[in-house]
C-alpha positions as CSV (number, residue, x, y, z in Angstrom):
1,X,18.7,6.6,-8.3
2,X,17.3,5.7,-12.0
3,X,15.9,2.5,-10.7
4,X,12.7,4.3,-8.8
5,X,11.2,5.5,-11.6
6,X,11.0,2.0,-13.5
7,X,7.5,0.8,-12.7
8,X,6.8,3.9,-11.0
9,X,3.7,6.1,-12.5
10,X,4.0,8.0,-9.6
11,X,6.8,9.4,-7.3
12,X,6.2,11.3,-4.2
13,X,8.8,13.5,-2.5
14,X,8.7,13.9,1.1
15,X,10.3,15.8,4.0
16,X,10.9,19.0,5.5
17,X,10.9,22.3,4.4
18,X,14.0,23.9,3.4
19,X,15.8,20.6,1.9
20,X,16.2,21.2,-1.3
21,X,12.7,18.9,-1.8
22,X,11.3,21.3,-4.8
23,X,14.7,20.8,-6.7
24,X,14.5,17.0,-6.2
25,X,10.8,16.5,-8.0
26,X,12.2,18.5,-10.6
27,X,15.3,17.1,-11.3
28,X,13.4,13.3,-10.9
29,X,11.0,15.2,-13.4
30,X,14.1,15.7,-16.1
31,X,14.9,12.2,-15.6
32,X,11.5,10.8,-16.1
33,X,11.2,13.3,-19.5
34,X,14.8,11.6,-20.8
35,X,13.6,8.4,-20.1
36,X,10.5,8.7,-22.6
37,X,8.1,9.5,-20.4
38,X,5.6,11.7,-20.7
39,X,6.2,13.4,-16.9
40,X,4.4,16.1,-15.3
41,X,6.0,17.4,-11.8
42,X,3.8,19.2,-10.0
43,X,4.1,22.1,-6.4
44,X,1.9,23.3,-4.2
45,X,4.7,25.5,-2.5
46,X,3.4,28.8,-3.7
47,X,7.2,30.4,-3.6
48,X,8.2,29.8,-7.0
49,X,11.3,27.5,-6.5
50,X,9.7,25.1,-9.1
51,X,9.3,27.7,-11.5
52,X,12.5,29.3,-10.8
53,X,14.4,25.3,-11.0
54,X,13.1,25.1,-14.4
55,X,13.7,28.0,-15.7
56,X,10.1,29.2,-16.2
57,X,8.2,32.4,-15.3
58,X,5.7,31.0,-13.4
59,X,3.6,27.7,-13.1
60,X,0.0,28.0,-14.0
61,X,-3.1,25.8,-12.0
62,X,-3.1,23.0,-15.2
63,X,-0.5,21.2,-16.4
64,X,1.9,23.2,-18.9
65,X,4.2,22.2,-21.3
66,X,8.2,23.6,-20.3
67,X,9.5,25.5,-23.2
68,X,11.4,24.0,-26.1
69,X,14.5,26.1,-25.0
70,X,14.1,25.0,-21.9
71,X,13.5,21.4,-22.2
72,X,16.9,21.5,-24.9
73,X,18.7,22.7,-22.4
74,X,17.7,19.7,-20.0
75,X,18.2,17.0,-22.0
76,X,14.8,16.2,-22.2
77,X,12.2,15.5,-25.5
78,X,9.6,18.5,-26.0
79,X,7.2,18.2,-24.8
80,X,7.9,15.3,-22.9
81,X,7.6,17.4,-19.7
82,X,5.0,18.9,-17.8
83,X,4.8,21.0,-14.6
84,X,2.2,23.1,-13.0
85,X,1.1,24.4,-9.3
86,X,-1.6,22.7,-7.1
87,X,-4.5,25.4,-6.3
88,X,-5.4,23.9,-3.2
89,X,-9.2,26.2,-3.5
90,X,-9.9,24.8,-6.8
91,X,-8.8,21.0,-5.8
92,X,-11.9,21.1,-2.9
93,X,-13.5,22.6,-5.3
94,X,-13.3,19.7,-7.5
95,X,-14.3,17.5,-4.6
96,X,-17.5,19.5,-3.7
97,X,-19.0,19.9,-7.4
98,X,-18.8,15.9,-7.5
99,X,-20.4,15.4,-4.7
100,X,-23.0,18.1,-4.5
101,X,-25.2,18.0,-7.5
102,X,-27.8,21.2,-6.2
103,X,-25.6,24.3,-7.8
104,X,-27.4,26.4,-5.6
105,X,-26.1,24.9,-2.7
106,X,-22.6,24.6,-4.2
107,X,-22.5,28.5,-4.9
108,X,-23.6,28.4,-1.0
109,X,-20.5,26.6,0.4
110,X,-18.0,28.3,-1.7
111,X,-19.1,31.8,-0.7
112,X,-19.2,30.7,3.0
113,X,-15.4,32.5,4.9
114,X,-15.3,29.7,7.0
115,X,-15.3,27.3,3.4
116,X,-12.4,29.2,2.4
117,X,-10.7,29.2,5.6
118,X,-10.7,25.5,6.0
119,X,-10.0,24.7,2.2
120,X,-7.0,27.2,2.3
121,X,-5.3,27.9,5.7
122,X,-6.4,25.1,8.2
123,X,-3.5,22.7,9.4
124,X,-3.9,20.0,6.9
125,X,-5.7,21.4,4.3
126,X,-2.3,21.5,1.8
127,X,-1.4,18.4,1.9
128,X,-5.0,17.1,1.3
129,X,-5.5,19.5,-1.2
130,X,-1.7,17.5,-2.8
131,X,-3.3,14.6,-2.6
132,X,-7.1,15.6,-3.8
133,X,-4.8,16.8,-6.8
134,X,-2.6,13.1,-7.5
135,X,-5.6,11.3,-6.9
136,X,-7.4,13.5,-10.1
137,X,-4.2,13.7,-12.3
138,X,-4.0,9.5,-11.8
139,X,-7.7,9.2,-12.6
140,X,-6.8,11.2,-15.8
141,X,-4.3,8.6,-17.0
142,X,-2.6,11.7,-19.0
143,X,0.9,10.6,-18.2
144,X,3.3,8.3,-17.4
145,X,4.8,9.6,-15.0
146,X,3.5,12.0,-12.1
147,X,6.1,13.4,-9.5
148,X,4.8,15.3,-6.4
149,X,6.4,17.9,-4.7
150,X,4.6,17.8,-1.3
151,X,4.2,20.8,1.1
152,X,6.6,22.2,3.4
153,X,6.0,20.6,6.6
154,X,7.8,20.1,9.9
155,X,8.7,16.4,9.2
156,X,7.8,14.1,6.7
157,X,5.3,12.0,8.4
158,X,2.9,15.2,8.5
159,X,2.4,14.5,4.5
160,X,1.0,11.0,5.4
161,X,-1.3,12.1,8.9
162,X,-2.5,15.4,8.0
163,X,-5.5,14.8,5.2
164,X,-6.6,12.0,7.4
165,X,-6.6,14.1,10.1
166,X,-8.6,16.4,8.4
167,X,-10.8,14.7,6.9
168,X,-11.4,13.1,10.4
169,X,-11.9,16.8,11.9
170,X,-15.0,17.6,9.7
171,X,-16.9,14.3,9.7
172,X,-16.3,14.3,13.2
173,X,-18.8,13.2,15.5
174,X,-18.6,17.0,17.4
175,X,-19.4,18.6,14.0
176,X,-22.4,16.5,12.8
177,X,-23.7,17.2,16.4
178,X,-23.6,20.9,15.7
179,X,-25.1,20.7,12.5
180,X,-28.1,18.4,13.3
181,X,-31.5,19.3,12.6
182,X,-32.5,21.3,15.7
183,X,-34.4,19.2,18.1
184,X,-37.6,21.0,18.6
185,X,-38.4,22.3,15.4
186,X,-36.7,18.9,13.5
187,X,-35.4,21.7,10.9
188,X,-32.6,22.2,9.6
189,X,-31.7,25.9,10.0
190,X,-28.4,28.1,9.4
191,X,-28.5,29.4,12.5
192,X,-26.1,28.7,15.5
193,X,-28.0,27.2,18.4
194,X,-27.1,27.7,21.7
195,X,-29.7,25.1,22.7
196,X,-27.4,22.1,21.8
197,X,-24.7,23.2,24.3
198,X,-24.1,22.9,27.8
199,X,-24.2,26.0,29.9
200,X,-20.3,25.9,29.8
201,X,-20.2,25.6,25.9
202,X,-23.3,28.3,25.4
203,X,-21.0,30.5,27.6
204,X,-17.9,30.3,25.5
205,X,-20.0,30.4,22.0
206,X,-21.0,33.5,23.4
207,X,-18.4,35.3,24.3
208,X,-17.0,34.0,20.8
209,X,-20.0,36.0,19.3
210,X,-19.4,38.9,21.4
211,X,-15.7,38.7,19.7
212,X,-15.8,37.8,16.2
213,X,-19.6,39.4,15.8
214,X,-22.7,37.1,15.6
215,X,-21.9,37.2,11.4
216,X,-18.8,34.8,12.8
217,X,-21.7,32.2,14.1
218,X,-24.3,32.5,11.5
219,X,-21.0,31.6,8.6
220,X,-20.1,28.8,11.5
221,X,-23.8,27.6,11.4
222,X,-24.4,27.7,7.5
223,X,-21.1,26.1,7.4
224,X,-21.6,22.8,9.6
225,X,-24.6,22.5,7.5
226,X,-23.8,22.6,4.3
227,X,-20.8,21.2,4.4
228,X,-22.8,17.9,5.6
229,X,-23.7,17.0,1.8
230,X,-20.4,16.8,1.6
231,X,-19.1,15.0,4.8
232,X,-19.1,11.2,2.9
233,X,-17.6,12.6,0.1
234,X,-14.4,13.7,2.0
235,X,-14.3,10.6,4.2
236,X,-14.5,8.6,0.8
237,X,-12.0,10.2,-1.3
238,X,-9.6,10.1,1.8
239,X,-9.8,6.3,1.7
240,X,-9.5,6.5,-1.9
241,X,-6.4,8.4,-1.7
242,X,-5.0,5.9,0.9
243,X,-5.7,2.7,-1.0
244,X,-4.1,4.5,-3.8
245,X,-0.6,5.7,-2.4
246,X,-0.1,2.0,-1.6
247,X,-0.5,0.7,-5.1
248,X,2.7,-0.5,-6.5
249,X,3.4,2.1,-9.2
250,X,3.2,4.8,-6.3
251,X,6.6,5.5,-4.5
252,X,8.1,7.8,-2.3
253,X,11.6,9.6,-1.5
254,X,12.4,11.1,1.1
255,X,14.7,14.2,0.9
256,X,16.5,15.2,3.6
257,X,20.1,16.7,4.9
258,X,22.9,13.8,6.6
259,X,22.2,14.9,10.0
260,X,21.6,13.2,13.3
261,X,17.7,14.3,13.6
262,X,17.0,14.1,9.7
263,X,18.4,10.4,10.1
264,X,16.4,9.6,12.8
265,X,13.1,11.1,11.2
266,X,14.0,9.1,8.3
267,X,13.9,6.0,9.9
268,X,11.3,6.8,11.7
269,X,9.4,7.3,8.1
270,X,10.5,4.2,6.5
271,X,8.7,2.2,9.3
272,X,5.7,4.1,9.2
273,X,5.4,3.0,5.5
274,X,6.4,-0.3,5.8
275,X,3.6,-0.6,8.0
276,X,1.1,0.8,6.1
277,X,2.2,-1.2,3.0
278,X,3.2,2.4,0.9
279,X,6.3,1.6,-1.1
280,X,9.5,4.0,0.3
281,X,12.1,4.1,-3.1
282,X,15.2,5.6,-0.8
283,X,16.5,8.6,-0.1
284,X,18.0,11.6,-0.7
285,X,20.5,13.1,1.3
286,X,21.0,17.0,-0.1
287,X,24.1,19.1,0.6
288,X,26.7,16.7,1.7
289,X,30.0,18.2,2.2
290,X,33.3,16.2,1.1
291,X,36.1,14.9,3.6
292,X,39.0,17.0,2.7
293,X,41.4,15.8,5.8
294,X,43.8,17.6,7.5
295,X,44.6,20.5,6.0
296,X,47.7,22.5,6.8
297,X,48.6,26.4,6.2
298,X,51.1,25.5,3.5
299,X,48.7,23.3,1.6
300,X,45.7,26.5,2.0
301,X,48.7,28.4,1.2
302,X,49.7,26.4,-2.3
303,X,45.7,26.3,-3.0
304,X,45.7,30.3,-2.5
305,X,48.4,31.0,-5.1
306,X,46.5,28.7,-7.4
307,X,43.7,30.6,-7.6
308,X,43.8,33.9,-9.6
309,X,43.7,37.2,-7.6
310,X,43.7,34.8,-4.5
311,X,47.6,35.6,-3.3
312,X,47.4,38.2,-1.1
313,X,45.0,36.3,1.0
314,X,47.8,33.8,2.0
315,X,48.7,35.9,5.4
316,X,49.6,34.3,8.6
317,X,46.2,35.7,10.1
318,X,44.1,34.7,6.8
319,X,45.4,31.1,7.0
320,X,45.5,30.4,10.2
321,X,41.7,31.1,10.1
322,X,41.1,29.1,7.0
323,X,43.1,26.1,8.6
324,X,40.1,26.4,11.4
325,X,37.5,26.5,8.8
326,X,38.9,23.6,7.0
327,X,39.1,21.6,9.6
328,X,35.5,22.5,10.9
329,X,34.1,21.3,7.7
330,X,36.1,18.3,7.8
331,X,34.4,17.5,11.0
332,X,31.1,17.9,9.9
333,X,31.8,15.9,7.1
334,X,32.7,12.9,9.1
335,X,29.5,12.6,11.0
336,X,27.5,13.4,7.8
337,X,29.4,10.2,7.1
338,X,28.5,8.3,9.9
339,X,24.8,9.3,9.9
340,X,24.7,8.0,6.3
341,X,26.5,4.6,7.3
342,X,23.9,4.5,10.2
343,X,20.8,4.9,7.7
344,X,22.5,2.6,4.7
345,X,23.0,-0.3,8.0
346,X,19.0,0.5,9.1
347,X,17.6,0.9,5.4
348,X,18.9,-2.8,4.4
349,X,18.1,-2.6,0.0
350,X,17.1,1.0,-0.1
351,X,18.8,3.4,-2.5
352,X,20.9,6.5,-0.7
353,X,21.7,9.2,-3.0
354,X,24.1,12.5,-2.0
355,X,23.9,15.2,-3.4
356,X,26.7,17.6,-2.4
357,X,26.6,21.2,-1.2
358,X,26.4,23.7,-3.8
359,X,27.8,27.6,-3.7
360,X,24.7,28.8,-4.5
361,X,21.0,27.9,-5.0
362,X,19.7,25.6,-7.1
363,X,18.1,29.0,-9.3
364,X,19.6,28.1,-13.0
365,X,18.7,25.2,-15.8
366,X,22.5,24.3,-15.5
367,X,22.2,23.6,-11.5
368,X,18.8,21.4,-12.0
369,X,20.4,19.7,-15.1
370,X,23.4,19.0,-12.6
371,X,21.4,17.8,-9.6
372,X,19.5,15.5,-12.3
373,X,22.4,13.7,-14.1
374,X,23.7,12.8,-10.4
375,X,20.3,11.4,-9.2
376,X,20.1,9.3,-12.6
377,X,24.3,8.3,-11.8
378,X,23.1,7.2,-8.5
C-alpha cells in the first residue's frame, strides 16, 4: 500500500482501539521517511505504543527528530522522520490564545476546573484536540508528509462525529442561554442564576449545588461566560477542520482486524466518507492468520521432530490436541477469508492490505521495520 502516500500530505489512520492502529501510522511514517519525505507521525494515545514502535523513550508535545540509530535501523534518511504526542490541554490552548486577545481573560478560562475538564476528559474532546493539532501542523507547511494516529475509540466513525459534536455542545443554543447577560441587571455576571430556569431546572441546579458545593456553580457560571469569547472561534475552526480533511492531499485508512463486525463497520465507514467527499485510501486488515488445511497427527508429528527440543511433545494426548487447535485456526482463517472477499467485492478500487498475526507485540525496531516493508509490498 505505497500508492496512498503519493499525492498525499496527509494520512489519517482510523478505527478502533486495540488494532494495531498506533503500529500502522508508524510503520506508514517509515515509508513516508524512505520515500524522501520529510514525515512526522504523530499520537495522542498517551500509552506509549508509538514511542515503544519506534524505539524511542518517550514522545515529547513538539515534533522530535527519531534518533540516527534508530532511523538506520529503519531504513529511513536522518532526519527525515519526525514523531511527537498530541497534548490535547495545550492544542485548546492554542485555539483560545487566537481567539482571545484580553490575557487577563485568557489566564481566566484556563484556571477555570470546568476549562480543564472539557478540554481534557469530555467525550469528544480527543479527537478534536487530533484534529485542532493537523489543522496547526498543516498551517505550518513543515513537512511533507503528516500521518495521524487518531484516538482509541469504539468505531471509526467516532473520529469523524465527535469534534463536531463537541463543538456543537458548547455553542449550543442551551449554553449561550445560560450565559446571557442576566435580564434584570443586563450584566454580565459570573454567577449562576437560578432566575433563568424553570422551577424544575432551579430544583435540580440546586440539589446539584447542595452536591458538588455552590464552588461547582460559581466555576459553571464563570465558565459559560467566558468561554463565550470563544464560542465563534470553536465553531469556526471546526468548519475549518472539515473543509480541510476533504482536501485532496488528505486521506484516510482504516485499520481494522478480518472479522464479520470490523467488515461491516468498515463499510459502513467508506460510505460515510464518500458522502462527505473525504478521500478513504483502503484498508488495513491486522493479524490475519494463514490457511494451513487439514492437518493430521502425523504431519504435527513430522513438524514436532523438526523443531529442536520439540520431540517429546509428539504424544498421542499432545497431538491429538494440537490436531484440534490446528484445525480451529484453519477455520478462522477461512472466514477471515471470506470477510476480506466480502469487503474487496464492496470496496470496488480500494487498496486491502493484511498484515498477518505476529507472536508477539509489535514492541521492537525489527517488528515495525517488518510491518512497514509489507505495507510498502502491498
Amino acid at each position: 500500500m505505497r500508492q496512498p502516500l503519493f499525492g498525499k500530505k496527509t494520512l489519517v489512520c482510523v478505527g478502533p482501539g486495540g488494532v494495531g492502529k498506533t503500529t500502522t501510522a508508524a510503520a506508514f511514517g517509515v515509508i513516508g521517511a524512505r520515500a524522501g519525505l520529510r514525515t512526522l507521525v504523530c499520537t495522542i494515545d498517551p500509552a506509549p505504543r508509538l514511542a515503544d514502535a519506534l524505539g524511542v523513550p518517550g514522545l515529547a508535545a513538539q515534533p522530535t527528530p527519531i534518533a540516527a540509530a534508530t532511523a538506520s535501523a529503519l531504513g529511513v534518511p536522518a532526519p527525515g522522520l519526525y514523531a511527537m504526542r498530541v497534548d490535547p490541554g495545550a492544542a485548546f490552548a492554542s485555539l483560545v490564545r487566537e481567539q482571545v486577545a484580553d490575557p487577563e481573560l485568557r489566564d481566566h478560562i484556563f484556571a477555570n476546573p470546568l476549562y480543564r475538564q472539557v478540554t481534557t476528559e469530555l467525550t469528544g474532546s480527543h479527537e478534536y484536540a487530533a484534529t485542532l493539532a493537523l489543522f496547526e501542523l498543516r498551517r505550518s507547511g513543515a513537512y511533507d508528509l503528516i500521518v495521524l494516529d487518531t484516538p482509541p475509540t469504539a468505531n471509526a466513525l467516532e473520529f469523524l462525529e465527535t469534534p463536531q459534536r463537541l463543538a456543537q455542545a458548547i455553542a449550543s443554543p442551551a449554553v449561550q442561554w445560560f450565559a446571557r447577560p442576566d435580564p434584570k441587571t443586563s450584566r454580565l455576571t459570573s454567577r449562576f442564576s437560578l432566575r433563568r430556569l424553570g422551577m424544575g431546572g432551579a430544583s435540580i441546579i440546586r440539589r446539584a449545588g447542595k452536591l458538588m458545593g455552590n464552588q461547582f456553580l460559581d466555576d459553571l457560571g464563570a465558565f459559560l461566560l467566558d468561554i463565550r469569547q470563544v464560542l465563534g472561534g470553536f465553531l469556526l475552526r471546526a468548519r475549518e477542520i472539515e473543509a480541510v480533511l476533504k482536501q485532496p492531499d488528505v486521506g484516510f485508512v482504516l485499520v481494522m482486524t478480518p472479522e464479520t463486525a470490523a467488515v461491516d463497520e468498515a463499510l459502513a465507514f467508506g460510505r460515510r466518507l464518500r458522502a462527505t467527499g473525504v478521500s478513504l485510501c483502503g484498508y488495513v486488515a491486522n493479524r490475519t492468520l494463514t490457511q494451513a488445511g487439514s492437518l493430521g497427527a502425523d504431519a504435527i508429528a513430522q513438524e514436532l521432530a523438526a523443531l529442536p527440543g520439540a520431540q517429546d511433545l509428539a504424544g498421542e494426548a499432545t497431538l491429538t490436541k494440537l490436531t484440534r487447535l490446528a484445525s480451529y485456526l484453519d477455520t478462522i482463517a477461512r472466514a477471515q477469508e471470506r470477510e476480506l472477499e466480502r469487503l474487496a467485492r464492496e470496496s470496488p478500487g480500494l487498496d486491502i492490505t493484511t498484515i498477518p498475526l505476529l507472536a508477539h507485540d509489535v514492541s521492537n525496531l525489527e517488528s515495525l521495520r517488518a510491518i512497514a516493508d509489507r505495507l510498502e509490498s502491498g
